[in-house]
N, CA, C and O atoms as a printed pandas DataFrame, in Angstrom:
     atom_number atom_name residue_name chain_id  residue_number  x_coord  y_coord  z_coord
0              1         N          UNK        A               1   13.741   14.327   -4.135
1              2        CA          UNK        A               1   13.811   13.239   -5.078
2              3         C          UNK        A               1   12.407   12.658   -5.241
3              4         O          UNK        A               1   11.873   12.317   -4.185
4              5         N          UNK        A               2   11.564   12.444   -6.602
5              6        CA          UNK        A               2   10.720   11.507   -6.869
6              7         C          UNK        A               2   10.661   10.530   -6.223
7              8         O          UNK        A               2   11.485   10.147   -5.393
8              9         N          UNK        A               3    9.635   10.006   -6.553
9             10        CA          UNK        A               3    9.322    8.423   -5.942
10            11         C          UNK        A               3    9.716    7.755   -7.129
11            12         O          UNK        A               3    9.780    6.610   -6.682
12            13         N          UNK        A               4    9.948    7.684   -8.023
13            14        CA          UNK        A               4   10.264    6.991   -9.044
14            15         C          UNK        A               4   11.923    6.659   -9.070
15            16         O          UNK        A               4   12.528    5.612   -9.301
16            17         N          UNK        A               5   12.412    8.105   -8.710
17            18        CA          UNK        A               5   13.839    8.074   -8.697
18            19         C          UNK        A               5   15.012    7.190   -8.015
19            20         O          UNK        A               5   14.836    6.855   -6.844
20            21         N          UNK        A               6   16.198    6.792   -8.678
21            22        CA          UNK        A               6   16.835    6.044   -7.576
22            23         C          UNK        A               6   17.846    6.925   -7.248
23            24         O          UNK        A               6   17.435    8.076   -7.393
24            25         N          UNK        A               7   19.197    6.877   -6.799
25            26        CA          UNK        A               7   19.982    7.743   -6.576
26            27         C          UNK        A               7   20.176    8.771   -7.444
27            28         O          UNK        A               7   20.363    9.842   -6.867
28            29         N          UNK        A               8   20.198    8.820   -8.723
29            30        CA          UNK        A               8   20.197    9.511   -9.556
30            31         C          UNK        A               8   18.823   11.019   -9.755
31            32         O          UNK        A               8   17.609   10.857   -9.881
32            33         N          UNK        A               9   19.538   12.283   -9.718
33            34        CA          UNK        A               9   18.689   13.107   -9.428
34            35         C          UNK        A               9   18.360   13.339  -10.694
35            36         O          UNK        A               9   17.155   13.366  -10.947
36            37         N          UNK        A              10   19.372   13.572  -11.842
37            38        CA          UNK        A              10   18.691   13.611  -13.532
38            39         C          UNK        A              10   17.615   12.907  -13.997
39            40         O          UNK        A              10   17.186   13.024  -15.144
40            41         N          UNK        A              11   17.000   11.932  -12.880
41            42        CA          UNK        A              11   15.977   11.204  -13.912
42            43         C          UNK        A              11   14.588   12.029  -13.489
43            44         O          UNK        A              11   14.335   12.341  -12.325
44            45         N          UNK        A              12   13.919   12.262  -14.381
45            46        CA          UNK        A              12   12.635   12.563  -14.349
46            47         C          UNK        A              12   11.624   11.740  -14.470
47            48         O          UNK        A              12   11.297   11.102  -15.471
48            49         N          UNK        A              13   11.041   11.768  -13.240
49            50        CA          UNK        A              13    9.487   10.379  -13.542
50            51         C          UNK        A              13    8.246   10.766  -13.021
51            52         O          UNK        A              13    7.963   11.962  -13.101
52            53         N          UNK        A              14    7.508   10.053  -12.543
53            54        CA          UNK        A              14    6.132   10.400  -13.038
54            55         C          UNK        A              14    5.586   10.652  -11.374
55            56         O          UNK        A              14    5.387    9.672  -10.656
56            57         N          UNK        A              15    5.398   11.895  -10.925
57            58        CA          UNK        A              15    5.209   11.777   -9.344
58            59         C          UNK        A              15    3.489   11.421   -9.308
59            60         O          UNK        A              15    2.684   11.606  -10.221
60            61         N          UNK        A              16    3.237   10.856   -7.950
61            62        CA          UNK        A              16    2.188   10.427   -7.618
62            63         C          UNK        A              16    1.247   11.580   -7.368
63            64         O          UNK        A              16    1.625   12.737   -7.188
64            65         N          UNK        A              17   -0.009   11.175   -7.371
65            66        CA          UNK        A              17   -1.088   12.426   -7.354
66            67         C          UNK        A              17   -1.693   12.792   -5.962
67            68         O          UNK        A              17   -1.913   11.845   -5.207
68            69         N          UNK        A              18   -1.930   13.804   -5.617
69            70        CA          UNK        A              18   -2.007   13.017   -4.125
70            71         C          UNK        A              18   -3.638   12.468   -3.507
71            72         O          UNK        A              18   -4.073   12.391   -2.358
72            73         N          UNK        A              19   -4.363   12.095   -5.078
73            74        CA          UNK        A              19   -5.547   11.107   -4.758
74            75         C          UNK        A              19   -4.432    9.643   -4.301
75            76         O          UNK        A              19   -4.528    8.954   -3.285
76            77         N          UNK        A              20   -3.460    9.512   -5.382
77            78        CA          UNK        A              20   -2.786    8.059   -5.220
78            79         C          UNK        A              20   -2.130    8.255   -3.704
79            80         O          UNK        A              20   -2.451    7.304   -2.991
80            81         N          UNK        A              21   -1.497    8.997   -3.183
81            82        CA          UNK        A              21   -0.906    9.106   -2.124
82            83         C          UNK        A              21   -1.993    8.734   -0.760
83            84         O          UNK        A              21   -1.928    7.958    0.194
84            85         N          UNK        A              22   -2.899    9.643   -1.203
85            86        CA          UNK        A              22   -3.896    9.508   -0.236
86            87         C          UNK        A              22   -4.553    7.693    0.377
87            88         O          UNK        A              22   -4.684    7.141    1.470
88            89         N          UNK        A              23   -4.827    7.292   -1.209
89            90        CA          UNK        A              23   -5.142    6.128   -0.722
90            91         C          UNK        A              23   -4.181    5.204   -0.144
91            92         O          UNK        A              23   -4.554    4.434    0.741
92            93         N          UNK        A              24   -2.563    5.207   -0.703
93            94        CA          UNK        A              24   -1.515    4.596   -0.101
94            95         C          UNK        A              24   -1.354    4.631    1.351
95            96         O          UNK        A              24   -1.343    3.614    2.044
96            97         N          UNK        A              25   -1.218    5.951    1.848
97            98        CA          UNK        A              25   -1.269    6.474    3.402
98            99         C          UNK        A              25   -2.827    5.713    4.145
99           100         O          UNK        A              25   -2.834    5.389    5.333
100          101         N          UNK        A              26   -3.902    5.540    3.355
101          102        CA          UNK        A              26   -4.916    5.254    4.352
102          103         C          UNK        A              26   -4.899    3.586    4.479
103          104         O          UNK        A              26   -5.301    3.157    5.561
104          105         N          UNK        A              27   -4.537    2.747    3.629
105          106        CA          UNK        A              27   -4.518    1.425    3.335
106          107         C          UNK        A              27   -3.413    1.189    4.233
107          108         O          UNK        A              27   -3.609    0.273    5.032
108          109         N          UNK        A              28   -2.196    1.839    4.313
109          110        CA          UNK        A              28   -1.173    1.653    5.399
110          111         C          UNK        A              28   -1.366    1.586    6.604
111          112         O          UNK        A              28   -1.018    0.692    7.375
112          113         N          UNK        A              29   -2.218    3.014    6.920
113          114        CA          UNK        A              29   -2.762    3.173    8.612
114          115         C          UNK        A              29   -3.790    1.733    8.863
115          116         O          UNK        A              29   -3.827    1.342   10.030
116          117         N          UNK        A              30   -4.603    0.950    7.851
117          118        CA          UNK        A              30   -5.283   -0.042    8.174
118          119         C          UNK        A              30   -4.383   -0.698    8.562
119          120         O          UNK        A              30   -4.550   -0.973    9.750
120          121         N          UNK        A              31   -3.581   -1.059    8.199
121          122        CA          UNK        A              31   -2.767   -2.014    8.407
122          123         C          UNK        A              31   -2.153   -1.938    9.102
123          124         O          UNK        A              31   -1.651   -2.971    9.545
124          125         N          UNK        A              32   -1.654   -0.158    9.859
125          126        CA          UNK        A              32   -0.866   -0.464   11.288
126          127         C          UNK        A              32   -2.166   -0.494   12.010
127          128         O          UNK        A              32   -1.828   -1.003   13.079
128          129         N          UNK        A              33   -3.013   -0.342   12.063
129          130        CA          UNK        A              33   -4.667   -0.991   12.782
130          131         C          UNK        A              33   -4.349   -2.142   13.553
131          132         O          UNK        A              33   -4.179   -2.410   14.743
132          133         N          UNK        A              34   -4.318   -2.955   12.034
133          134        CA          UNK        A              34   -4.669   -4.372   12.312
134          135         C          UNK        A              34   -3.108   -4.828   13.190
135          136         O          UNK        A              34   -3.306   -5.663   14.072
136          137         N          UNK        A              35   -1.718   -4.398   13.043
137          138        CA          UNK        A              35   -0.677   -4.936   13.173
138          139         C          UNK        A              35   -1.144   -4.578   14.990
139          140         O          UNK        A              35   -1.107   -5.513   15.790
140          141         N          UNK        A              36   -1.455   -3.516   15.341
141          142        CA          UNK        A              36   -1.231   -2.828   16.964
142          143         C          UNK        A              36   -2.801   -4.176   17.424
143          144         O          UNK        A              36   -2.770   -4.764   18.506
144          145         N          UNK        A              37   -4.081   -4.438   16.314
145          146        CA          UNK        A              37   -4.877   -5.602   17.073
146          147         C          UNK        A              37   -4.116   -6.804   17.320
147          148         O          UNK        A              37   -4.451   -7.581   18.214
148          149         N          UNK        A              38   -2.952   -7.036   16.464
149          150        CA          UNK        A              38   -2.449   -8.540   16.502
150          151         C          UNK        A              38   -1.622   -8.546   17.691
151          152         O          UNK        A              38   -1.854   -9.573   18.330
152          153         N          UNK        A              39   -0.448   -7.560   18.438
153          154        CA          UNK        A              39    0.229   -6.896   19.466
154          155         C          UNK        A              39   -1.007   -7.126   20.701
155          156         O          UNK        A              39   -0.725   -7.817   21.681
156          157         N          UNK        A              40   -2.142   -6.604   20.591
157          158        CA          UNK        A              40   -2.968   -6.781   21.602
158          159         C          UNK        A              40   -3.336   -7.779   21.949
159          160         O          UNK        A              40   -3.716   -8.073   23.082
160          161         N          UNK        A              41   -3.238   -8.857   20.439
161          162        CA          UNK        A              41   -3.994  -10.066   21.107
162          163         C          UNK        A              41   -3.039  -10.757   21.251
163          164         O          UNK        A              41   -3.529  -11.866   21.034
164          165         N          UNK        A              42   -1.602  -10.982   21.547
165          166        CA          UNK        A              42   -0.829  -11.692   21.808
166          167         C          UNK        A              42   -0.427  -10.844   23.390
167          168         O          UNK        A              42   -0.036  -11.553   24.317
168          169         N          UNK        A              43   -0.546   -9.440   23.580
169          170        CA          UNK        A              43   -0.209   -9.005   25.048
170          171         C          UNK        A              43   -1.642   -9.862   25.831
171          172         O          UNK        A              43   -1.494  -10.521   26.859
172          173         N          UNK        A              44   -3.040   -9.696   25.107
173          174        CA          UNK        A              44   -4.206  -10.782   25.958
174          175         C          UNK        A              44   -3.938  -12.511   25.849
175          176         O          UNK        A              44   -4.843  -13.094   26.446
176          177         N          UNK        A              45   -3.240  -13.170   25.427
177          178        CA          UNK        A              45   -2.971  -14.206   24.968
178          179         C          UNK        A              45   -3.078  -14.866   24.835
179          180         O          UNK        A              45   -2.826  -15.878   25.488
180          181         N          UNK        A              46   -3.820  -14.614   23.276
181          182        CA          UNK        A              46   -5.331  -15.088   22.513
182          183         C          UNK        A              46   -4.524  -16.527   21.750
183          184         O          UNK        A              46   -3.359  -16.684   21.386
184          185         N          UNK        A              47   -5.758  -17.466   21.708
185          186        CA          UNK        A              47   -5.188  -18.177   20.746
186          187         C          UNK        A              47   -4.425  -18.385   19.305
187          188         O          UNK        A              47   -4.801  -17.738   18.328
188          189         N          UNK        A              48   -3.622  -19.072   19.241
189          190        CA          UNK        A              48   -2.463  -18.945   18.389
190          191         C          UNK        A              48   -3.137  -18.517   17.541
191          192         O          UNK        A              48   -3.273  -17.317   17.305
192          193         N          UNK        A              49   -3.900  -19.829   16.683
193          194        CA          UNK        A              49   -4.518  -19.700   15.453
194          195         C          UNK        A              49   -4.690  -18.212   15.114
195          196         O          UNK        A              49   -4.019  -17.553   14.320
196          197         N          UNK        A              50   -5.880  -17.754   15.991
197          198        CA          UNK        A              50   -6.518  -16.766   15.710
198          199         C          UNK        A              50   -5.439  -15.172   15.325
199          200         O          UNK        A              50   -5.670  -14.177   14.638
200          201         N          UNK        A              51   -4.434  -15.535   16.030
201          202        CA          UNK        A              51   -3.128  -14.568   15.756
202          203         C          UNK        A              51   -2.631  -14.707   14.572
203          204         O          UNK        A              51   -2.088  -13.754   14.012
204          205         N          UNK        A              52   -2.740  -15.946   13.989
205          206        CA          UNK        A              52   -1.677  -16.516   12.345
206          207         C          UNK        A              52   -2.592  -15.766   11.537
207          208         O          UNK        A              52   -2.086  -15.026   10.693
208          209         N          UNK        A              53   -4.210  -15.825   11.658
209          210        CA          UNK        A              53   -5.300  -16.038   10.959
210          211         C          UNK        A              53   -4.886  -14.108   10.569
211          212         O          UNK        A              53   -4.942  -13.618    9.441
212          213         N          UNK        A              54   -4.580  -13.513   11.584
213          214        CA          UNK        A              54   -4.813  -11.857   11.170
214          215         C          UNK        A              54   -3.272  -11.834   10.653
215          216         O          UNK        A              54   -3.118  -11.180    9.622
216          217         N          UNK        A              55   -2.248  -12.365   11.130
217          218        CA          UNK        A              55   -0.765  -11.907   10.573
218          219         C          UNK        A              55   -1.133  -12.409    9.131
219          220         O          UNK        A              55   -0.563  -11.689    8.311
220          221         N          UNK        A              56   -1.847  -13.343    8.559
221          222        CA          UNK        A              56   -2.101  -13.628    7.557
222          223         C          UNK        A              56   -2.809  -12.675    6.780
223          224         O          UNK        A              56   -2.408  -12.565    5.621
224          225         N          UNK        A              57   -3.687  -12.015    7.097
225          226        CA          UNK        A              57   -4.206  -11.160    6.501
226          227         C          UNK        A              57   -3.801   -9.381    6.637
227          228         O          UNK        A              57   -3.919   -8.419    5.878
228          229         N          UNK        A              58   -3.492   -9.502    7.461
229          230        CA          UNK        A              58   -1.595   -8.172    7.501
230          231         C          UNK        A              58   -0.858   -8.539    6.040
231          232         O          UNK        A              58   -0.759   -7.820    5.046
232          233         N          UNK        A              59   -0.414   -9.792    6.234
233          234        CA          UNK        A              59    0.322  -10.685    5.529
234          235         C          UNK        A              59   -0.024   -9.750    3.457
235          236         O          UNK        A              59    0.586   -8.982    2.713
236          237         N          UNK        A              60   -1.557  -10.648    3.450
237          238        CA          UNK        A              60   -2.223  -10.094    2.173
238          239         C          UNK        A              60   -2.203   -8.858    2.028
239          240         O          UNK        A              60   -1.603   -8.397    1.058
240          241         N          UNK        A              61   -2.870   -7.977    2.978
241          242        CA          UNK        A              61   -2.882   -6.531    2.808
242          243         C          UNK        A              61   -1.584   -5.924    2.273
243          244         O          UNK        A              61   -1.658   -5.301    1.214
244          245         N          UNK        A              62   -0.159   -6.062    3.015
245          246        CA          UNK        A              62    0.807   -5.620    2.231
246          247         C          UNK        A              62    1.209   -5.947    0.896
247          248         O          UNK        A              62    2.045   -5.279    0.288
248          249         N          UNK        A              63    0.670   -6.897    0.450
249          250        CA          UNK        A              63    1.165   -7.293   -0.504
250          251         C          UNK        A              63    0.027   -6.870   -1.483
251          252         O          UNK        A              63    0.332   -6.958   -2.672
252          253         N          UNK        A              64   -0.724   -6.606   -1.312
253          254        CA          UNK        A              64   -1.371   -5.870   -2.510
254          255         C          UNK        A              64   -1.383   -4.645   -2.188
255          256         O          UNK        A              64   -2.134   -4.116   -3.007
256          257         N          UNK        A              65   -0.836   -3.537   -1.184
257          258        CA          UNK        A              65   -0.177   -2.834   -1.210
258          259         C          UNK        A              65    0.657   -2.319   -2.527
259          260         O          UNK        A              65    0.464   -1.466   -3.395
260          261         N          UNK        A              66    1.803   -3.389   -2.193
261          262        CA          UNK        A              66    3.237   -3.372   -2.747
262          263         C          UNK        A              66    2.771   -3.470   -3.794
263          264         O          UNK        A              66    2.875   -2.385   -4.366
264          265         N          UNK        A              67    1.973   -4.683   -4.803
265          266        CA          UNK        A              67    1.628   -4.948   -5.852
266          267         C          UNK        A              67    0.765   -3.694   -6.247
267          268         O          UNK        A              67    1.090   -3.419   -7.402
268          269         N          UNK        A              68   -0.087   -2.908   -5.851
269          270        CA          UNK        A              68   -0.692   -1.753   -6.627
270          271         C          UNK        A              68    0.835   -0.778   -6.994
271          272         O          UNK        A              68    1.000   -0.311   -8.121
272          273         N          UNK        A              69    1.847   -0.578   -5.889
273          274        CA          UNK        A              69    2.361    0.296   -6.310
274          275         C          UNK        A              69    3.408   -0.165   -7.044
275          276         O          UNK        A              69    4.282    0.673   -7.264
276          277         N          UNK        A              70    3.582   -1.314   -7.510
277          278        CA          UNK        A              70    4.738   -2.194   -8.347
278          279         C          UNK        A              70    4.059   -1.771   -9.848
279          280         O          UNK        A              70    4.775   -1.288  -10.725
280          281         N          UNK        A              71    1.956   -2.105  -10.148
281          282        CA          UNK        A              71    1.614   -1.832  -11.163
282          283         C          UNK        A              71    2.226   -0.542  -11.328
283          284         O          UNK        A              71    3.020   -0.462  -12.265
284          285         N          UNK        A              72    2.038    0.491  -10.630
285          286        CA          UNK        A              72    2.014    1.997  -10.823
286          287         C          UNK        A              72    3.039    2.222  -11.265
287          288         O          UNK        A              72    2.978    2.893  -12.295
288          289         N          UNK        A              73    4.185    1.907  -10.882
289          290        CA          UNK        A              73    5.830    2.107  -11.122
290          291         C          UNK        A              73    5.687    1.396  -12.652
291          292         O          UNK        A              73    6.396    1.996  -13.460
292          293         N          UNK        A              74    5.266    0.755  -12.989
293          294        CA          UNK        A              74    5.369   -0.386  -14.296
294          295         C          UNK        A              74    4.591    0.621  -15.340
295          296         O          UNK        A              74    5.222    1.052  -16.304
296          297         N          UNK        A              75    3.512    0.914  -15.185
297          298        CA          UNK        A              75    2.743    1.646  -16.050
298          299         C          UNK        A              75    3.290    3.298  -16.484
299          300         O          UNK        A              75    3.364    3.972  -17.512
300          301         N          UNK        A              76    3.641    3.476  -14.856
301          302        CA          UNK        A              76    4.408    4.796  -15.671
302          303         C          UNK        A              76    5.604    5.416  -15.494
303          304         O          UNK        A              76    5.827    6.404  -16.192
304          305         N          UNK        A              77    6.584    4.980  -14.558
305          306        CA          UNK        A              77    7.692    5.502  -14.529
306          307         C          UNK        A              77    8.535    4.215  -15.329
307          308         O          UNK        A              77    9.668    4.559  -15.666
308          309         N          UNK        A              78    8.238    3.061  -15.620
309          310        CA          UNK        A              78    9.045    2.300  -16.282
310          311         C          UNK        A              78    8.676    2.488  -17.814
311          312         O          UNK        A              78    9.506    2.317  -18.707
312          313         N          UNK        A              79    7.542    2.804  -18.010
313          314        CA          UNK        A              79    6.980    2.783  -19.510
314          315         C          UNK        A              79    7.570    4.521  -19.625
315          316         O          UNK        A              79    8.063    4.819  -20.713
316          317         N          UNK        A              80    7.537    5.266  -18.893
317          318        CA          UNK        A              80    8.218    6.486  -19.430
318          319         C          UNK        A              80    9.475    6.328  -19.687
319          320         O          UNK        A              80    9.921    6.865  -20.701
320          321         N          UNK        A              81   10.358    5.543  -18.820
321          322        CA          UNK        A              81   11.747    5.270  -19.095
322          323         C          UNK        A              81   12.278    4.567  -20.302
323          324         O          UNK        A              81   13.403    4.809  -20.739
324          325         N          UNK        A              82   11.444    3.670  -20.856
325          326        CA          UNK        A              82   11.341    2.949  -22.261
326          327         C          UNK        A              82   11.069    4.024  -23.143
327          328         O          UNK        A              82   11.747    4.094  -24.169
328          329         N          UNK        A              83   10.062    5.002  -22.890
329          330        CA          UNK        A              83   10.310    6.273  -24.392
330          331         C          UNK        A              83   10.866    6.855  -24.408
331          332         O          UNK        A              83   10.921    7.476  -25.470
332          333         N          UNK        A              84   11.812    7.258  -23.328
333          334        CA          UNK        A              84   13.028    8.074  -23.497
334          335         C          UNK        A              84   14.608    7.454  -23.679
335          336         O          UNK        A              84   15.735    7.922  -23.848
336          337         N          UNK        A              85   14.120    6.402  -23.570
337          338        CA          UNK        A              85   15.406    5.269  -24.127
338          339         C          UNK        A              85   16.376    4.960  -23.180
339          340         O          UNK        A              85   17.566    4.737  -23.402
340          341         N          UNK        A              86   15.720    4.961  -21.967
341          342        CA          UNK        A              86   16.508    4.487  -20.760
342          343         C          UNK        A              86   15.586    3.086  -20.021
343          344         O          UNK        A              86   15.794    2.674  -18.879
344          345         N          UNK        A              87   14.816    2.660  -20.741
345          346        CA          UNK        A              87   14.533    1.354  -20.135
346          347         C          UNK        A              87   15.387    0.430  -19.715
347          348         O          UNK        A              87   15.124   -0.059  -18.616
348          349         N          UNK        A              88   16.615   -0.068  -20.432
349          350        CA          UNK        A              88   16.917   -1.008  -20.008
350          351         C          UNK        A              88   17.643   -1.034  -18.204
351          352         O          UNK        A              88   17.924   -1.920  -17.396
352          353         N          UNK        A              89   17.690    0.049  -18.223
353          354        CA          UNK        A              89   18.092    0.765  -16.583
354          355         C          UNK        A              89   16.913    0.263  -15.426
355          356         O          UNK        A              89   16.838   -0.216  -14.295
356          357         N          UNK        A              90   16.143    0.684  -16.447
357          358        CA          UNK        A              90   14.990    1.064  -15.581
358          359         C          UNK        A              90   13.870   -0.806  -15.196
359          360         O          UNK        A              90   13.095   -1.141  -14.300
360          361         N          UNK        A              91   14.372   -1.444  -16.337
361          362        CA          UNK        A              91   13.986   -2.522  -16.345
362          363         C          UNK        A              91   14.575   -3.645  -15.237
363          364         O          UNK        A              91   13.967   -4.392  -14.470
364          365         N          UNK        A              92   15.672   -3.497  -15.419
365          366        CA          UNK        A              92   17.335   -4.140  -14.605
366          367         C          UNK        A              92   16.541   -3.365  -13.156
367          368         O          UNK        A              92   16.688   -3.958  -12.087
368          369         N          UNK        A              93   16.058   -2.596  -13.162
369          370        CA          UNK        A              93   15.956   -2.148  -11.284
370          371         C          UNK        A              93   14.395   -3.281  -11.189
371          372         O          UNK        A              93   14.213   -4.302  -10.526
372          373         N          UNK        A              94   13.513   -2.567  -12.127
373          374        CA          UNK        A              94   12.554   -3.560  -11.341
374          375         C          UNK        A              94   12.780   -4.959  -11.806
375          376         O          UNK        A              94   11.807   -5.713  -11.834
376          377         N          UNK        A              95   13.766   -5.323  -12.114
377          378        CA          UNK        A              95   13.496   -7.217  -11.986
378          379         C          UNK        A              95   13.895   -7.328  -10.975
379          380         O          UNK        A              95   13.642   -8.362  -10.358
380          381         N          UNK        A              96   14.710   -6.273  -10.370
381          382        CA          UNK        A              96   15.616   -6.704   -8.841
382          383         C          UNK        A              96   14.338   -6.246   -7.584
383          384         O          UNK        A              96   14.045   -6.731   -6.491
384          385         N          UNK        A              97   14.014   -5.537   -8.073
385          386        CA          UNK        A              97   12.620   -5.072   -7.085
386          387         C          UNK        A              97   11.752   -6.450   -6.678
387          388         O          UNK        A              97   11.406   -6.816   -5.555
388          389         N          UNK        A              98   11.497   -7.147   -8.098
389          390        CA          UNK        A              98   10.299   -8.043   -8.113
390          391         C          UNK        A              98   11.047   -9.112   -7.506
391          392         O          UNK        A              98   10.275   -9.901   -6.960
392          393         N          UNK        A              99   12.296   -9.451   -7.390
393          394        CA          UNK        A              99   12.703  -10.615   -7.032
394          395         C          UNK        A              99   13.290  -10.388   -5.300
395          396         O          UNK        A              99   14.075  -11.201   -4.811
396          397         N          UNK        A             100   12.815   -9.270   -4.573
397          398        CA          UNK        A             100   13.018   -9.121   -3.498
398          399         C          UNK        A             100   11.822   -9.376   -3.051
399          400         O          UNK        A             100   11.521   -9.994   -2.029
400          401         N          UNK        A             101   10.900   -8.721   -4.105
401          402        CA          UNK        A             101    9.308   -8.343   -3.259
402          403         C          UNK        A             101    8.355  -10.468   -2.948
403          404         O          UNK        A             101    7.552  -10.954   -2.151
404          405         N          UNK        A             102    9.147  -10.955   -4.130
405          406        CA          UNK        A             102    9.116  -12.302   -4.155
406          407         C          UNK        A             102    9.633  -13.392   -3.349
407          408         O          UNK        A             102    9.353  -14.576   -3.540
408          409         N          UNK        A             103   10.576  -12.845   -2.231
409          410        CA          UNK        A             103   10.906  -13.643   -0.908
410          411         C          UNK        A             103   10.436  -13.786    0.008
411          412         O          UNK        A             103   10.963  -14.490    0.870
């Protein structure tokens, strides 16, 4: 199944390249980096602050994560789904996407 795809195996969408993959996978491993430094500095048991200060920026990192690959999904597996006349499907999933990714 695509990355674009939801349960449905008939849909055809737009697979990732694996320059895009590549950078997804390396921006991730930063981030389990930083998650296994924040684990360390709470097993050394570092001041609070300084623990909020990196979960905070864990915090950011995923989320522009999520947000590059929310653009990506928007630009082309939702805009492909609008020319083949299945947007409104495709629209109805990501408002439910955005309003999870928004809690």
């Amino acid at each position: 199944m695509s990355h674009c795809e939801d349960h449905n195996m008939d849909k055809k969408m737009v697979p990732r390249t694996e320059e895009e993959i590549e950078k997804i996978v390396n921006r991730l491993k930063r981030i389990e980096g930083q998650v296994r430094g924040v684990q360390k500095m709470v097993e050394d048991n570092r001041y609070c602050i300084d623990i909020l200060v990196q979960i905070s920026a864990i915090t950011a990192a995923l989320n522009k994560v999520g947000l590059n690959l929310l653009e990506r999904h928007v630009s082309h597996c939702v805009s492909k789904a609008i020319r083949e006349g299945s947007g409104e499907e495709s629209i109805r999933e990501l408002m439910d996407v955005i309003k999870q990714f928004s809690k």
